[in-house]
N, C-alpha and C positions, 0 to 999 in steps of 0.2 A: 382538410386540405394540407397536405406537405409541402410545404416552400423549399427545401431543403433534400429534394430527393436528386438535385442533380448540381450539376458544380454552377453552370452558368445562369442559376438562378442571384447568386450573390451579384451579379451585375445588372439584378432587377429594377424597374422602377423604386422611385422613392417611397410614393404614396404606397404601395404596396408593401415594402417592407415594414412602414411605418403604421399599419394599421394595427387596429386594438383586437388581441386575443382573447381577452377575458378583461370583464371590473371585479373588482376586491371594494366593496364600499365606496365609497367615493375617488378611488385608484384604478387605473388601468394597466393593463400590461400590456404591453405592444411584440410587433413581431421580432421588429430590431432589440427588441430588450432578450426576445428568449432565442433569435440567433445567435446573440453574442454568447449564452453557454451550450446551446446547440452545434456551433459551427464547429469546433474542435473534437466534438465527439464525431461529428461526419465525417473529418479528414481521417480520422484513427479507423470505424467502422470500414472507411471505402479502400483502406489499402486491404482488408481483410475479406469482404464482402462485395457481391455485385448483383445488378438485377432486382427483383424480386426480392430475395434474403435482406440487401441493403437497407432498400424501401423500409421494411417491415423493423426491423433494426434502430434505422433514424425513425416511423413513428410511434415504436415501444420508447424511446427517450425520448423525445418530444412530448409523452405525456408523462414520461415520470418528471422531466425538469419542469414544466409546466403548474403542473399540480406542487411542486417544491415552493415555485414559483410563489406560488398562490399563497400559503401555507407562511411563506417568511412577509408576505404585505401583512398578513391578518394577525402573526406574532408582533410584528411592527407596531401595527396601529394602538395594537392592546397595550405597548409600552407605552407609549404615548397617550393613551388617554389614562395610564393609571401615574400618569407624570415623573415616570422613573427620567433622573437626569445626571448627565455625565457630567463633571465639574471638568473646567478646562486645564485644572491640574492631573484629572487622571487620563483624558485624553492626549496630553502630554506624552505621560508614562507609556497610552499604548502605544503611540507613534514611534516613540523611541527603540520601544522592545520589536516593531516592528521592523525598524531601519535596520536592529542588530542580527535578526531573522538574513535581512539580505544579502548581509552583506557589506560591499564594497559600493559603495555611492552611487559608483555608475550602473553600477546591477538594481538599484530600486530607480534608477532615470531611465535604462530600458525597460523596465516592465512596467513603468506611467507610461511609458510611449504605447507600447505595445497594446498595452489596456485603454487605449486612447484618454488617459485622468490625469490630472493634475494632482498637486499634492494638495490642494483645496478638496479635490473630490476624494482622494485618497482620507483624510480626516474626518470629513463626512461618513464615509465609509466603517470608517472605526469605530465612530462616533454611535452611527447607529449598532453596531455589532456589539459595543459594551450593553448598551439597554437591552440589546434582546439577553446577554446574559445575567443581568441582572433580572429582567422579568424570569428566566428558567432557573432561575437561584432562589428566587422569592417563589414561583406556582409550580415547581416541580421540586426542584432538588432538595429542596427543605422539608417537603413534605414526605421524604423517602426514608424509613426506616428498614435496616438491617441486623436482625435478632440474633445474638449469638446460638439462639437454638436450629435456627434456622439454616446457617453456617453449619451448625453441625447433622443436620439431618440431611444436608445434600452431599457433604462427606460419606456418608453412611450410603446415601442412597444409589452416588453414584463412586462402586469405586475403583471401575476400571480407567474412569479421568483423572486417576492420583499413580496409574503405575507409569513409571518410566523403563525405558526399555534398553536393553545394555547398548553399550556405546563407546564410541574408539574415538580417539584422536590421530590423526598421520601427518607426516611429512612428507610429499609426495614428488616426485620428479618424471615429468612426461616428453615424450617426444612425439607430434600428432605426425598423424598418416596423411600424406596429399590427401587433396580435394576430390582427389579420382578416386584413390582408396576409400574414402569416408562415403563417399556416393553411391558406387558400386557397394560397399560391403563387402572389399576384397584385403587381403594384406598390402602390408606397403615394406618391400624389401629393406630399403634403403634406409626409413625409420628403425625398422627393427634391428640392421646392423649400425646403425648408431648408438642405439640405447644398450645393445650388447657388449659396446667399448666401452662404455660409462660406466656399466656395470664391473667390468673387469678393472677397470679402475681405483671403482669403489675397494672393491676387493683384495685390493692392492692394498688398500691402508689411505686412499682421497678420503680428504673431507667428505663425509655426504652432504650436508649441508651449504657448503661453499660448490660442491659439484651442481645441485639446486640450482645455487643462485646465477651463477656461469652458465647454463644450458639446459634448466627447463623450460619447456615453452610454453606454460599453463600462466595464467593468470596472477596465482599467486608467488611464481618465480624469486619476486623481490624479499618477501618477508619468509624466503630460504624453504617454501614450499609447505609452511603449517598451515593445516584449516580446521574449520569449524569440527564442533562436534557431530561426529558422524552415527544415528541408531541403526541396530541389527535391521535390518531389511532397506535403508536407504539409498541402498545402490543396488549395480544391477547383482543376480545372485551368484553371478563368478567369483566379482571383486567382495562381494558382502563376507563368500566363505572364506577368501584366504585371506581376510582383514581381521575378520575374527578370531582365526586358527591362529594365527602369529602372534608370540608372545610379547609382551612390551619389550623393546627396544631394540630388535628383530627388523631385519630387514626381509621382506616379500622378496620372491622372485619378478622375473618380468609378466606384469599383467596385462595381456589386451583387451580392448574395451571397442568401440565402436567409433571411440575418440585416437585413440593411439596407441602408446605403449608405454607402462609405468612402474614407477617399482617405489612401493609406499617404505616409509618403516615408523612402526607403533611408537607413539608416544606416552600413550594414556590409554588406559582403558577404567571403565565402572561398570559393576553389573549392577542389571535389572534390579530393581526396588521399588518399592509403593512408598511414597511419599507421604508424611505424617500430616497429623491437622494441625500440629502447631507450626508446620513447613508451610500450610496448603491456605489458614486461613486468611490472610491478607489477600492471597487471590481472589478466594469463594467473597470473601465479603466486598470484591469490586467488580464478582461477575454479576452476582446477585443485587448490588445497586443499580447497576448498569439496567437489567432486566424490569426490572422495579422502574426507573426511571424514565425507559423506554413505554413501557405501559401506560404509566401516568401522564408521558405526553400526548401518546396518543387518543386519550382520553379525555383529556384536556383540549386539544387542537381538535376534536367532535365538537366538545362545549361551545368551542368558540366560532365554529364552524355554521354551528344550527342557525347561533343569533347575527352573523353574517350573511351581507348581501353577494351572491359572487355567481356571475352570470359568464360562461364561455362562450366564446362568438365560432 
């Protein structure tokens, strides 16, 4: 049954929210425990999804939080009966590193509100999250070796995941096309002879950069229109060719896009290269932990699984 397939269930009865989904040993899960990470994935699904799709949607997470669900009591308990303990020195330190995560005071007093907790529950909470890391630090992560021949044979074996692809840097200056232009798919006059006085501007001997900051309307306007590193095919292939073709420190003509009208100029470029192992293995050796790690829990959380009572209702 889906409790959660329509909005005006959350002003259901109590006893119904409150009944028990599943035991984990001598623990139960209730329904108000797996609303409460439930109910946010509904609001996000239902602005995207309706009908049918929704349903099916909220009860594909409904069993994957579920079964998560299940999965953190039975890690729980095993810390607990193998007597891993948090000393209230370093529960301390997580609190702290926690408050500094959030911020400003009043930002971890809204989100106790909002999480309906206290900072009693909030400790608790930490409290137990240090033991579970310490029990996957002691029956997983310990037990996880990674062989430098191993590092290198997945080097070797894969080595189209070590080339990198050539790449440009720009500074870029945009003027967007109305709403109507951008919808339709049509020009936008008015943009384009804007952008064609900036340009002549430019050309004049303006700053490009200070032009940027004065009259792009893109996002990055402020920090004078530099972005990220941009690979050969990551835009669309109008703009990819004449990014490419343009020599560093070259200014483009005006380019349209489906967004507006732009005119980049090259900052940087690097060509294509494969990436070495002495570049690559610090990675390999934290994808391949990771891989490993991953395994061994899931193999681990069966073990623990088998000799557990855990009954869904």
């Amino acid at each position: 049954m889906m409790l959660l397939c329509l909005p005006a269930v959350y002003g259901a009865q109590e006893e119904l929210l409150d009944r028990v989904v599943a035991v984990v040993n001598d623990e139960v899960i209730t329904q108000a425990e797996l609303d409460s990470f439930l109910r946010p994935l509904y609001d996000e699904y239902s602005q995207q999804y309706s009908g049918e799709e929704l349903v099916k949607m909220v009860q594909d997470a409904r069993q994957k939080l579920l079964n998560q669900l299940i999965e953190d009591k039975i890690v729980y308990q095993e810390a607990v009966k193998q007597e891993i303990v948090v000393t209230d020195e370093d529960l301390e330190k997580e609190v702290q590193k926690f408050k500094q995560q959030m911020g400003k005071p009043e930002e971890l007093e809204l989100m106790l509100e909002k999480e309906g907790m206290t900072m009693k529950d909030l400790r608790e909470k930490l409290r137990k999250q240090s033991m579970v890391r310490q029990l996957h630090d002691r029956e997983i992560r310990s037990k996880v070796v990674v062989s430098p021949l191993e590092v290198e044979n997945f080097y070797k074996e894969n080595p189209d995941k070590f080339v990198v692809k050539e790449r440009v840097k720009v500074r870029s200056l945009t003027i967007k096309k109305s709403d109507e232009a951008r919808t339709k798919g049509i020009p936008d006059e008015k943009a384009k002879k804007k952008i064609a006085e900036l340009q002549q501007k430019i050309s004049e001997g303006q700053d490009f950069e200070r032009m940027v900051q004065g009259s792009s309307e893109d996002g990055r306007s402020k920090q004078g229109g530099l972005g990220e590193w941009i690979d050969r095919g990551g835009m669309i292939e109008s703009v990819d060719e004449v990014l490419f073709k343009t020599p560093v420190g070259q200014l483009t003509g005006i380019v349209e896009t489906p967004i507006g009208y732009h005119i980049f100029r090259i900052e940087d470029k690097e060509p294509a290269k494969t990436r070495t192992l002495d570049e690559t293995k610090d990675q390999i050796m934290g994808y391949l932990f990771q891989q490993k790690t991953n395994a061994r829990f899931r193999e681990w959380m069966q073990e623990l699984k088998r000799t557990a009572y855990i009954s869904i209702r």
